[in-house]
PLY file of the C-alpha trace (Angstrom):
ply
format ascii 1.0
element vertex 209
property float x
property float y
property float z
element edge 208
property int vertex1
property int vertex2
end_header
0.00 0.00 0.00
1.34 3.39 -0.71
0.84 5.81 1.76
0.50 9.57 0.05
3.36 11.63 2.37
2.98 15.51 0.03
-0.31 17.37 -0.56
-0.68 20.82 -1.95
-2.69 23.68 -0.69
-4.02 26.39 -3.14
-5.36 29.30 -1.08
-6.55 32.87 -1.23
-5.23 35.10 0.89
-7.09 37.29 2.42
-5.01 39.95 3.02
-3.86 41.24 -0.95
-6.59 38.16 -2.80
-3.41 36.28 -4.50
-3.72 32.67 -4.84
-0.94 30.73 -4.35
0.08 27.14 -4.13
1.57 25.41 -0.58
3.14 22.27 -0.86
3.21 20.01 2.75
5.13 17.15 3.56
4.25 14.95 6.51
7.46 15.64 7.74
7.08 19.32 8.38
4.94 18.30 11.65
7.91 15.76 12.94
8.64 17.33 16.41
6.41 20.41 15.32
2.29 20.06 15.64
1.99 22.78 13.56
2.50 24.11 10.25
2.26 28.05 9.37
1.02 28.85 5.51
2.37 32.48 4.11
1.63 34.59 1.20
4.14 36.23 -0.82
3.10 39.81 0.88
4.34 38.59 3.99
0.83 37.43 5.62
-0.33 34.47 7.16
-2.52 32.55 5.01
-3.61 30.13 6.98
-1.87 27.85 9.97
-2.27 23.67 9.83
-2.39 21.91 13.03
-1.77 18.60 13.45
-3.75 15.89 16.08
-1.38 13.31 16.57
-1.32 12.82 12.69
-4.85 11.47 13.10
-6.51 14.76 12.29
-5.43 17.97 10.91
-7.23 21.16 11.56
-7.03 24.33 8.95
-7.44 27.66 10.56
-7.81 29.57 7.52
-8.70 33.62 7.20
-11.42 33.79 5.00
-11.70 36.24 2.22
-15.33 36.05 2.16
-16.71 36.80 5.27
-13.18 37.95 7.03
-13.16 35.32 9.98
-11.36 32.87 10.66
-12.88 29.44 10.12
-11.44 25.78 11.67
-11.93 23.00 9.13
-11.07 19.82 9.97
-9.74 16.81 8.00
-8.97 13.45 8.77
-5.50 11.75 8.14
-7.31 10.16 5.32
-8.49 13.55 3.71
-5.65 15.62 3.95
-3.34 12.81 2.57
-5.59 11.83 -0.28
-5.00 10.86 -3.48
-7.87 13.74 -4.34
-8.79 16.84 -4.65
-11.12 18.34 -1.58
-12.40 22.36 -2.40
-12.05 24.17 0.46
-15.36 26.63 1.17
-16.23 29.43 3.38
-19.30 27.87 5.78
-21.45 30.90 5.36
-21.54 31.13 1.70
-20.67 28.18 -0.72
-17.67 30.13 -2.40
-14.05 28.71 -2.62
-11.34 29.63 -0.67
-8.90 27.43 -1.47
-8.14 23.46 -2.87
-6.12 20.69 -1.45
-5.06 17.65 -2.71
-2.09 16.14 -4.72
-0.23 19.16 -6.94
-1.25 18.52 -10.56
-4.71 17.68 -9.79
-5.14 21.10 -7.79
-3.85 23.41 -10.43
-6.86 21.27 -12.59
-9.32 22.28 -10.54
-7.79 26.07 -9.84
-7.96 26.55 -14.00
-11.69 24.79 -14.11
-12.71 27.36 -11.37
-11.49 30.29 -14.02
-13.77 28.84 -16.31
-16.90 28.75 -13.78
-17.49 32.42 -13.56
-17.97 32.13 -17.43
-20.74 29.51 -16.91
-22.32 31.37 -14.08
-22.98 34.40 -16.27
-23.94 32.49 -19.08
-26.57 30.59 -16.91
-27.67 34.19 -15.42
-28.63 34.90 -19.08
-25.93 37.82 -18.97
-25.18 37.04 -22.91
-27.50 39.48 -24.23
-26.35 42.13 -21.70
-22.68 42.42 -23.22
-21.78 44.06 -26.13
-19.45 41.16 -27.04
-19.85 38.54 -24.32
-16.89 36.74 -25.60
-14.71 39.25 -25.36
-16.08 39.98 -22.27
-15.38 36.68 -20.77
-12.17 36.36 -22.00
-11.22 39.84 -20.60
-12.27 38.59 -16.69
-9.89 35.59 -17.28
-7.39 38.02 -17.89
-7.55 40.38 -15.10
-8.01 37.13 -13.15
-4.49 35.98 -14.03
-3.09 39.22 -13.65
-4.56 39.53 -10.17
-3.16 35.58 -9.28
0.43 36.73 -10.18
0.19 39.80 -7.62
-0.45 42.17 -10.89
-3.55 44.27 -9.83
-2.96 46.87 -7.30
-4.29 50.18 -6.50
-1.47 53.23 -6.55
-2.21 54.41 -2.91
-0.41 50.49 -2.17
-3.81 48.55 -1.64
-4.40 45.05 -3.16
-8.42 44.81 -2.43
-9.81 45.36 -5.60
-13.63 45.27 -6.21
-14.82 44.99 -10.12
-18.53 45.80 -11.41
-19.57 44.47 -14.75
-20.32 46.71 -17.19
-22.04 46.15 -21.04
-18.83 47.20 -22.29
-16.78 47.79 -20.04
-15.21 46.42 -16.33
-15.45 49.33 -13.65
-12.35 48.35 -11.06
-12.43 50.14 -7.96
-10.22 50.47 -5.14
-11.74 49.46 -1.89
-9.59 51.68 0.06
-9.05 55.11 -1.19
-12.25 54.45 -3.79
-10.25 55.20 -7.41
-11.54 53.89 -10.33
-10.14 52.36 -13.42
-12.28 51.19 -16.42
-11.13 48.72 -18.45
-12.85 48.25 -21.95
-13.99 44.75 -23.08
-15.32 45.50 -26.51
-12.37 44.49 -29.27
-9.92 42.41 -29.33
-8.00 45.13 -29.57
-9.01 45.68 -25.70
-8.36 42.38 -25.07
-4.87 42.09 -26.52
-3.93 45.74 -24.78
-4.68 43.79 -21.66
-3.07 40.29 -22.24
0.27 42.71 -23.28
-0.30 44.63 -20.03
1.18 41.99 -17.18
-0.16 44.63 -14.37
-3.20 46.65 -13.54
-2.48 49.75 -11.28
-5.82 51.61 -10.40
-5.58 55.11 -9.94
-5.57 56.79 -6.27
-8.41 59.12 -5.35
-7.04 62.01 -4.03
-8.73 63.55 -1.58
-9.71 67.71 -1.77
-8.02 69.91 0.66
-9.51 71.80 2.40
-9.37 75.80 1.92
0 1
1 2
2 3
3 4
4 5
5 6
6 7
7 8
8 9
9 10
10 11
11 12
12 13
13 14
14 15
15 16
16 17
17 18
18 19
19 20
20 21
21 22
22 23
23 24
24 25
25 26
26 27
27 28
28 29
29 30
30 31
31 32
32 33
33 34
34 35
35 36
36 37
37 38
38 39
39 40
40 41
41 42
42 43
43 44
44 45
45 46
46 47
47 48
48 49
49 50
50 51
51 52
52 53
53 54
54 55
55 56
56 57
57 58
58 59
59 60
60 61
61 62
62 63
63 64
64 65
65 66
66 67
67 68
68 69
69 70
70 71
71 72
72 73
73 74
74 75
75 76
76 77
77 78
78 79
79 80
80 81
81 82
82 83
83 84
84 85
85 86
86 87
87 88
88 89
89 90
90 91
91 92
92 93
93 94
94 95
95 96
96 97
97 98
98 99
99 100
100 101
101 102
102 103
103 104
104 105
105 106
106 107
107 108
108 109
109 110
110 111
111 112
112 113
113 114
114 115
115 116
116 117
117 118
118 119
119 120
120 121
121 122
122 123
123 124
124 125
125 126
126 127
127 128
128 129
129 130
130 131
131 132
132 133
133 134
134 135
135 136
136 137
137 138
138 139
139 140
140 141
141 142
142 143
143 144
144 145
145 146
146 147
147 148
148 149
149 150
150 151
151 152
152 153
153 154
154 155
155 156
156 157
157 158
158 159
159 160
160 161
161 162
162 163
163 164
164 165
165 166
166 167
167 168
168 169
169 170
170 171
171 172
172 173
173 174
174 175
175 176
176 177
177 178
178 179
179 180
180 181
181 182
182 183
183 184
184 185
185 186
186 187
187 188
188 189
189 190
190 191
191 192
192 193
193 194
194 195
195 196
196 197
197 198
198 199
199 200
200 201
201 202
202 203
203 204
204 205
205 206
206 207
207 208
């Protein structure tokens, strides 16, 4: 029998929205019960503790609802040979994947591909000017934002987006400036893919007299 030793955690973090991948070995808990997850900006993603190898609990920040939820997996689960989505518990949204390396990445590029089939089941088709183009523009500001590209000048990472007919409003969800990014041509859509960054402009704020 061959016992699985590595998994791979693919998580949001809640602090800048990157999504990174985490490789574990079984080893990292030898003398040690727990094991601490960071993002590439320096913040805790999420800490792994382990029950005498017989469970393993996940205190993860959630990007969702911004607390911290506990999810537990057994020895079995975290080990498998499978991949298990990780989801906030107030809202069926994914935070995260775990499971063996290759078969996480899968399941990170099928979840680009869901927002697509979410709108499309909404009946938002009619609503864009050129829905393809549309869709293919939210993969790539998707990318850009997994790679750390999409960030606001005042320094802030929390981007929100609205959906426009022709258009993607982004919005900075500190200082509030807006960028608009067309999603008409392909001529948009190749600006963007040529891009590699997105840097929303700050808001600056009147003085007063």
């Amino acid at each position: 029998m061959l016992v699985t030793a590595n998994t791979t955690l693919a998580l949001f973090c809640s602090h800048c929205g990157k999504l990174t991948y985490h490789d574990i070995s079984i080893f990292q808990f030898s003398g040690n019960n727990s094991v601490s997850i960071y993002c590439e900006c320096g913040e805790i993603k999420a800490t792994v503790i382990s029950k005498r190898h017989r469970q393993y609990l996940l205190h993860i920040d959630c990007v969702v609802c911004e607390i911290k939820h506990i999810i537990p997996f057994s020895a079995d689960q975290f080990w498998a040979d499978e991949v298990t989505r990780i989801n906030c518990s107030d809202v069926t949204l994914e935070l995260g994947f775990l499971g063996p390396r290759e078969l996480v990445e899968e399941a990170v590029n099928k979840c680009h591909h869901e927002l697509q089939d979410i709108i499309r089941e909404l009946g938002f088709d009619d609503y864009f000017v050129n829905p393809e183009i549309m869709y293919e523009v939210l993969n790539a500001i998707h990318d850009i934002a997994e790679k750390g590209g999409l960030y606001c000048q005042c320094g802030a990472t929390q981007i929100g987006v609205d959906i426009l007919p022709e258009e993607l409003e982004l919005t900075c969800n500190a200082c509030h400036g807006v960028l608009h990014i067309p999603a008409r041509t392909e001529g948009d859509l190749l600006a963007l893919r040529n891009a590699g960054s997105i840097e929303v402009p700050e808001k600056r704020r009147r003085r007063k007299k």
